[in-house]
VEXDREN-2710 file (C-alpha; in Angstrom, 1 decimal):
% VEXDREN-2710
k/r/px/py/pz
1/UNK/149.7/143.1/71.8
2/UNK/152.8/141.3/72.7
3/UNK/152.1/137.1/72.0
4/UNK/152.1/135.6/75.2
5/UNK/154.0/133.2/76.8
6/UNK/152.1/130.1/76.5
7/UNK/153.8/127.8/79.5
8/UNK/150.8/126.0/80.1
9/UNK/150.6/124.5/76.6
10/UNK/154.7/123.8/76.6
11/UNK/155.0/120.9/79.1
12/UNK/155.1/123.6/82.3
13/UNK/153.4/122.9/85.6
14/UNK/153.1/124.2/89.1
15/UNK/155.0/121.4/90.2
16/UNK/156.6/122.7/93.4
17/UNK/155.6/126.7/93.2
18/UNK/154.1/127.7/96.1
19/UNK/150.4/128.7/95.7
20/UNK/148.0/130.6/97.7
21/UNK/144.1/129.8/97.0
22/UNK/142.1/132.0/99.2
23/UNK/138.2/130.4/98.8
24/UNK/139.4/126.7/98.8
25/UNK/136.7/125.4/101.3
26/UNK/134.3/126.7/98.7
27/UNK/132.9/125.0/95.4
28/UNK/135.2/126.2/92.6
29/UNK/138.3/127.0/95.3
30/UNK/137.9/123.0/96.3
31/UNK/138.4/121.6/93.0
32/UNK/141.2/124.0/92.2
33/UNK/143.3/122.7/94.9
34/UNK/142.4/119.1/93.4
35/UNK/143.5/120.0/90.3
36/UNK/146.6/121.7/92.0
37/UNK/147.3/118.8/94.4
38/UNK/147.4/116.1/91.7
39/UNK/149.8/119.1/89.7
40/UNK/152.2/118.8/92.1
41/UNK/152.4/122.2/93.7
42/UNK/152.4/123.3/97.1
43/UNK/149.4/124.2/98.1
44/UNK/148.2/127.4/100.7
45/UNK/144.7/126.7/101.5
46/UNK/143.1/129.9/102.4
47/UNK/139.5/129.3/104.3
48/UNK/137.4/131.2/106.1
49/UNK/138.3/131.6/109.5
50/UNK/135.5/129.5/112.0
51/UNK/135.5/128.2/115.4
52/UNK/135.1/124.6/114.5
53/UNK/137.9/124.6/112.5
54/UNK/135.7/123.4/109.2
55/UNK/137.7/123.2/105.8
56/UNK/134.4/123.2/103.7
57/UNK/134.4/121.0/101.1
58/UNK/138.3/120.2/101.3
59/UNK/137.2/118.5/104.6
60/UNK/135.6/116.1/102.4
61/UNK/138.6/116.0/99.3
62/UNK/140.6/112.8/100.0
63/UNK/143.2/113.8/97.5
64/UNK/143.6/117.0/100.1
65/UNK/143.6/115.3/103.1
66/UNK/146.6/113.1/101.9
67/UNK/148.1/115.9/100.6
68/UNK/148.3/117.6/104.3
69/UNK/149.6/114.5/106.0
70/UNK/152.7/114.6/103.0
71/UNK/153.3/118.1/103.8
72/UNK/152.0/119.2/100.3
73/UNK/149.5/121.7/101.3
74/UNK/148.8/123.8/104.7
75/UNK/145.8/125.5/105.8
76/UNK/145.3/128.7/106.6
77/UNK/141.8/129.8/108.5
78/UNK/141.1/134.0/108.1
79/UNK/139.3/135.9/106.7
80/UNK/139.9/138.3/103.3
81/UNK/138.7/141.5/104.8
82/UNK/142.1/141.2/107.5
83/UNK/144.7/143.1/105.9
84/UNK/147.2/142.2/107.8
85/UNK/146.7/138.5/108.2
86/UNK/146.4/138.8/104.2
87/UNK/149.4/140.3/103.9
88/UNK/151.1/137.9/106.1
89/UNK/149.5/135.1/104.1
90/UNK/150.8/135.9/100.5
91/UNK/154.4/136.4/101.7
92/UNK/156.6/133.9/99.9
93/UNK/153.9/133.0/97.5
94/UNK/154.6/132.0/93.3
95/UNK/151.7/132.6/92.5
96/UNK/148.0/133.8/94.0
97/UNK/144.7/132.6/92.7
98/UNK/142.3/134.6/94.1
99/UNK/138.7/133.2/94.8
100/UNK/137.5/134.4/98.4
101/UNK/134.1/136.5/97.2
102/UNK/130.7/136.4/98.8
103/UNK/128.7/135.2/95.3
104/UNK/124.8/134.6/96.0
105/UNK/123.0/137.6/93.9
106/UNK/119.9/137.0/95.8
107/UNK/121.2/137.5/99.3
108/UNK/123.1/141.0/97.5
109/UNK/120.2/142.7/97.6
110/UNK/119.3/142.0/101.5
111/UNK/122.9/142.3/102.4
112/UNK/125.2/144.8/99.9
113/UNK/127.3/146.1/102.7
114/UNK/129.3/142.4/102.9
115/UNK/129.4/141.9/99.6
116/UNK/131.6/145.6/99.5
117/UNK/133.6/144.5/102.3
118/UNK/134.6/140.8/101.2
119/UNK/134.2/141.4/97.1
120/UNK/136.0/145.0/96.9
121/UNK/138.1/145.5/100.2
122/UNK/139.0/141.8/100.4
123/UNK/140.4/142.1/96.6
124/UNK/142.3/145.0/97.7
125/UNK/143.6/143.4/100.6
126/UNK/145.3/140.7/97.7
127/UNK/146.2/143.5/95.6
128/UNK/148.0/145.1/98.1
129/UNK/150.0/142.5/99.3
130/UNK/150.7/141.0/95.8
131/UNK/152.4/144.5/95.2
132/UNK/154.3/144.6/98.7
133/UNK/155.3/141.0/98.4
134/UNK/156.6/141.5/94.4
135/UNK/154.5/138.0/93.6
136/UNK/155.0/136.9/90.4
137/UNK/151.3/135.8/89.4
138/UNK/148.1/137.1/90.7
139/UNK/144.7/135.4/89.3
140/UNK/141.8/137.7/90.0
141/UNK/138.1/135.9/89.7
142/UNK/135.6/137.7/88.0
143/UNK/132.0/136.7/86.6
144/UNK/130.0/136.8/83.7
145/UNK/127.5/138.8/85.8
146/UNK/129.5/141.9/85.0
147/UNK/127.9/142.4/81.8
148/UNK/124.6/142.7/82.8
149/UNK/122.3/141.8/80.2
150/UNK/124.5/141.8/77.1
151/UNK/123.8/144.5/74.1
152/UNK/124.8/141.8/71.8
153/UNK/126.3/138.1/72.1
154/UNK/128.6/136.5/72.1
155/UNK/130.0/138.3/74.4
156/UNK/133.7/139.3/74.3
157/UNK/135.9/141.0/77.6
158/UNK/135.8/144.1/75.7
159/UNK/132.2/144.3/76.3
160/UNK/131.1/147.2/78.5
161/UNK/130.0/146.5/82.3
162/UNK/126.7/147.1/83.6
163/UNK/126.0/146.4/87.7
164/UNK/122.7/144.8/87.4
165/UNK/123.3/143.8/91.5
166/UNK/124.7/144.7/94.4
167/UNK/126.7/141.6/93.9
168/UNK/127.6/142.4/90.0
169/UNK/128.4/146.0/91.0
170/UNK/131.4/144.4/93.2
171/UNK/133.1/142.5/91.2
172/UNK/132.8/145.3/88.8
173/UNK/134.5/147.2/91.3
174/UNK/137.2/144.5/91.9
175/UNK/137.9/143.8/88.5
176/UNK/138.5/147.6/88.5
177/UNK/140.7/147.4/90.9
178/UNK/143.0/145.3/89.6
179/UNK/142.7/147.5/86.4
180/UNK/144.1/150.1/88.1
181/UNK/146.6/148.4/90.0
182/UNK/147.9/146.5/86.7
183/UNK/148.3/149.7/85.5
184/UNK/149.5/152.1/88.1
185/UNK/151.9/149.8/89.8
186/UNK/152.5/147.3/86.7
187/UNK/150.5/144.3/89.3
188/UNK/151.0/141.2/87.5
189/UNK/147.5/140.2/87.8
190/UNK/144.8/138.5/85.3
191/UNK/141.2/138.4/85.3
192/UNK/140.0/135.4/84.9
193/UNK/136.2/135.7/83.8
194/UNK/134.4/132.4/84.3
195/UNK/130.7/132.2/82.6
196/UNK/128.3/130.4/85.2
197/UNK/130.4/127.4/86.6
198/UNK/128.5/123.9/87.9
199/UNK/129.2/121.1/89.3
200/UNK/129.8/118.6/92.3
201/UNK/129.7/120.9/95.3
202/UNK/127.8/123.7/94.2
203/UNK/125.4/125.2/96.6
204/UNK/121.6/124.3/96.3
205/UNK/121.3/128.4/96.2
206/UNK/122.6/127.8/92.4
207/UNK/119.9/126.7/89.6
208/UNK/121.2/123.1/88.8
209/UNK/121.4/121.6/92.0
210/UNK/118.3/123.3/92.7
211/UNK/116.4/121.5/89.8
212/UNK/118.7/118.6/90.4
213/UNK/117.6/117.9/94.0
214/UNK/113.7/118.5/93.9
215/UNK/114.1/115.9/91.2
216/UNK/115.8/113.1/93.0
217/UNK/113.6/113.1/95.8
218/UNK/110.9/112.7/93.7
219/UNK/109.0/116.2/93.6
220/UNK/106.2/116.5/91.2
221/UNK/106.4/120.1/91.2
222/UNK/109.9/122.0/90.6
223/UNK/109.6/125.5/92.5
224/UNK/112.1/128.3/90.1
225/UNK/111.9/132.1/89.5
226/UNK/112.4/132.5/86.0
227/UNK/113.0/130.1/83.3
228/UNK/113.2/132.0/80.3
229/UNK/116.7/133.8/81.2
230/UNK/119.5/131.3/79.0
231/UNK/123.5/130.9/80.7
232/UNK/126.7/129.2/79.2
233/UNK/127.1/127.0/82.1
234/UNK/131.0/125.7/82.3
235/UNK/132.2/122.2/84.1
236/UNK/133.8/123.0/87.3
237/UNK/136.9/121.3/86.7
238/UNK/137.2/122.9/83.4
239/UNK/137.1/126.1/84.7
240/UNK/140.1/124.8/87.3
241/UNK/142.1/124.1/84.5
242/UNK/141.6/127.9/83.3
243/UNK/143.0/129.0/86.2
244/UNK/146.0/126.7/86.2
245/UNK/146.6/128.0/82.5
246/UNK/146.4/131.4/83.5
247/UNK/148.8/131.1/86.5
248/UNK/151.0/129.6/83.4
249/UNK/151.1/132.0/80.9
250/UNK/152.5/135.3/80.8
251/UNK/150.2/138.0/79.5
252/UNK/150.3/142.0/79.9
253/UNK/149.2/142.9/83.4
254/UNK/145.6/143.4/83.3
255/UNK/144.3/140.8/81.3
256/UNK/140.9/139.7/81.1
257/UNK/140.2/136.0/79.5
258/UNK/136.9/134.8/80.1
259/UNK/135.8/131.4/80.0
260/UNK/133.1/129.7/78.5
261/UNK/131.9/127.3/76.1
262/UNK/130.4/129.4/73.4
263/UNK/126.7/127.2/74.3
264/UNK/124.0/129.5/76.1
265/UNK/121.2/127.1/77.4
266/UNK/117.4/128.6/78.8
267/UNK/116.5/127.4/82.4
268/UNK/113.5/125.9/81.0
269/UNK/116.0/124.2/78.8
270/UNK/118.3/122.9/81.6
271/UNK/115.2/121.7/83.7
272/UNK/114.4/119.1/80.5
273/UNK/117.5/118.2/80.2
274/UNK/117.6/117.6/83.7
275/UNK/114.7/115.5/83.6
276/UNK/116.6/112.9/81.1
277/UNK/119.1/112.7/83.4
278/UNK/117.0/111.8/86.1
279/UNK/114.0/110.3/84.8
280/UNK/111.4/112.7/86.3
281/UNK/108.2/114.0/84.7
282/UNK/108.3/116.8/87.5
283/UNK/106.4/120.5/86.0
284/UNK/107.8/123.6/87.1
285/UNK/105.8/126.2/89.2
286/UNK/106.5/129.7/89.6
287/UNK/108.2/130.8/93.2
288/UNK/108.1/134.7/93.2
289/UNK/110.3/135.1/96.1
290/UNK/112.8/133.2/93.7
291/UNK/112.3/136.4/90.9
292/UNK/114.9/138.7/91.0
293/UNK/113.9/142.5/90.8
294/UNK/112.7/143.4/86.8
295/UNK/115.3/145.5/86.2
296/UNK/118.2/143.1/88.0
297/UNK/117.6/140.3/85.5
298/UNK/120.3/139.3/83.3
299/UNK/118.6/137.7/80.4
300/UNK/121.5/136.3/78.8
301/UNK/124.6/135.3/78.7
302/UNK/126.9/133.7/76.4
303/UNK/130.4/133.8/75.6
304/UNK/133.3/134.7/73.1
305/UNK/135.5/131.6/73.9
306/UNK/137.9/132.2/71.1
307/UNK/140.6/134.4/73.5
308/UNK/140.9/131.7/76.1
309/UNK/141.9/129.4/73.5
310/UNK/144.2/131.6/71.6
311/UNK/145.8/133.0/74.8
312/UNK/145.9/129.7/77.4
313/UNK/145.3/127.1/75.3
314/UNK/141.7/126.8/76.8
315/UNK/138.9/124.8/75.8
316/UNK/135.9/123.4/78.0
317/UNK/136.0/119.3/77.9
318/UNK/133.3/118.6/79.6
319/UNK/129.4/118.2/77.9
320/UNK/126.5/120.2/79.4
321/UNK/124.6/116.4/79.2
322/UNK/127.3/114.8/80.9
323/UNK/128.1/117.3/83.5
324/UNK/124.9/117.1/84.6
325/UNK/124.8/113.5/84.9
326/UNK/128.0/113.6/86.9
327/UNK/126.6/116.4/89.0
328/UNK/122.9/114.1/89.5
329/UNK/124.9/111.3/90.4
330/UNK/126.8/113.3/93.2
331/UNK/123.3/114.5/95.0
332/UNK/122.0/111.1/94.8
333/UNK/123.1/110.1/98.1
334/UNK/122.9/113.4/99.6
335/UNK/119.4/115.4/98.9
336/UNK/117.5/116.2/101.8
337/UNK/113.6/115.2/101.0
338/UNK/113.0/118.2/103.5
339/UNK/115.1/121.0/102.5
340/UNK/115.4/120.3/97.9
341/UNK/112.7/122.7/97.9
342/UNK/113.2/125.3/100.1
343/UNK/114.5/128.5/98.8
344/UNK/118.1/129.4/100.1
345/UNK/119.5/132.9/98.8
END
């Protein structure tokens, strides 16, 4: 393989290229704008198209908000299954970091039509106009959840795919198709792989905050599905600095890095930690409704970090302990006593 062209490592930015994030109101897409914003580019905010004009959480990013009065970013409401407004939007574009995808595995089951239409035919609709448009970069998101449960860890991005969800079995098929389009139209895309990402933001649908916010309004009783499957969780603005590396560096169209911290943690693990961080003494109870189908389960994952190191310059910064502290200290002020336990898919 041909060494690549490590930019992000050699003083290079995205000072001034014009970038298109499709999910930026969303939990990842928000702190990647942050992270570009405070780089210097010129930011397209892509966000789902809504009648009261809502941003997500870039309506509550100060750094974003500036950032649109100096005429360093723009916003653009639609939606990823529009081809043509897709196309329209990429026009012009340096580079593409694609994160619009629909990502709860529990509503995949109830819903798998949507997850086609936004996870597959939105991916498409970037593909397509990344080829018309000749954009130099394209940065696919992927997920850990392609593998399925793993025949053996780590786990390295030659390891084979297994759709263990509706939701799985689309980014599958996305990751697929930027496979093929790397290599029947030479698409200068990468997939970028991310293990499970937490933070600031993330939705209460996710473990952490989940175990996070029963905690801090003082539940004695922490309602879960299973505890015993184990995750490498990764620091949300680490993983925003693996896709600034990867819009960076040059690598062979169809690249797949994926990143992780080489750490796999039980959820029965995360919940003690959890409870140094916050100071509870709360037990966990069983919610069935919360376990996925047997055969849907992912029992592990952990990853093979060495290739995002080697090929970006990648490494995670960020402590599982102190992550979680910084995330805890985010939902302080904003946990609902009413809705921390109620199960959202």
């Amino acid at each position: 393989m041909t060494a690549p062209q490590q930019d992000s490592s050699s003083g290079a930015t995205l000072k001034d290229k014009r970038v298109l994030v499709t999910g930026s109101d969303g939990f990842i897409g928000s702190h990647l704008v942050e992270r570009l914003v405070a780089d210097g580019a010129q930011v397209s905010a892509f966000c789902l198209y809504n009648s009261n004009g809502s941003l997500g959480w870039l309506d509550e990013s100060p750094s974003f908000q500036q950032a649109l009065k100096d005429g360093q970013a723009e916003v653009v409401l639609g939606d990823i299954r529009d081809p043509e407004h897709v196309m329209a939007s990429v026009e012009g574009m340096d580079v593409v970091l694609h994160l619009a995808a629909l990502i709860a595995i529990p509503f995949s089951y109830v819903a798998p039509r949507s997850y086609v239409e936004t996870n597959v035919i939105g991916t498409l609709n970037v593909l397509e106009a990344v080829r018309r448009h000749g954009t130099p970069r394209l940065v696919n998101t992927s997920t850990s959840e392609v593998y399925g449960t793993p025949k053996e860890v780590p786990i390295t991005e030659t390891h084979e795919l297994r759709g263990q969800s509706p939701y799985s079995a689309t980014k599958i098929s996305a990751d697929k198709m930027c496979e093929s389009y790397a290599l029947s139209f030479e698409t200068p895309v990468t997939i970028l792989r991310p293990f499970n990402t937490y933070g600031p933001r993330q939705s209460t649908r996710a473990v952490i905050p989940t175990v996070l916010s029963q905690m801090l309004v003082g539940a004695e009783e922490i309602r879960l599905g299973a505890v015993s499957p184990k995750r490498d969780f990764t620091f949300a603005t680490d993983t925003a600095d693996g896709f600034v590396r990867a819009a960076l560096t040059d690598v062979p169209p169809g690249e797949v890095i994926q990143l992780g911290t080489g750490r796999t943690d039980s959820i029965g693990e995360i919940v003690e930690i959890c409870k140094q961080v916050t100071g509870s003494s709360a037990r966990i109870v069983t919610d069935e409704e919360r376990i996925r189908p047997a055969g849907s389960e992912v029992e592990i994952l952990l990853s093979e970090p060495r290739k995002a190191k080697e090929l970006l310059g990648w490494e995670p910064t960020v402590s599982l302990e102190d992550g979680l502290a910084q995330v805890a200290e985010w939902l302080r002020p904003r946990v609902d006593a009413d809705k921390a336990a109620r199960y959202h898919r």
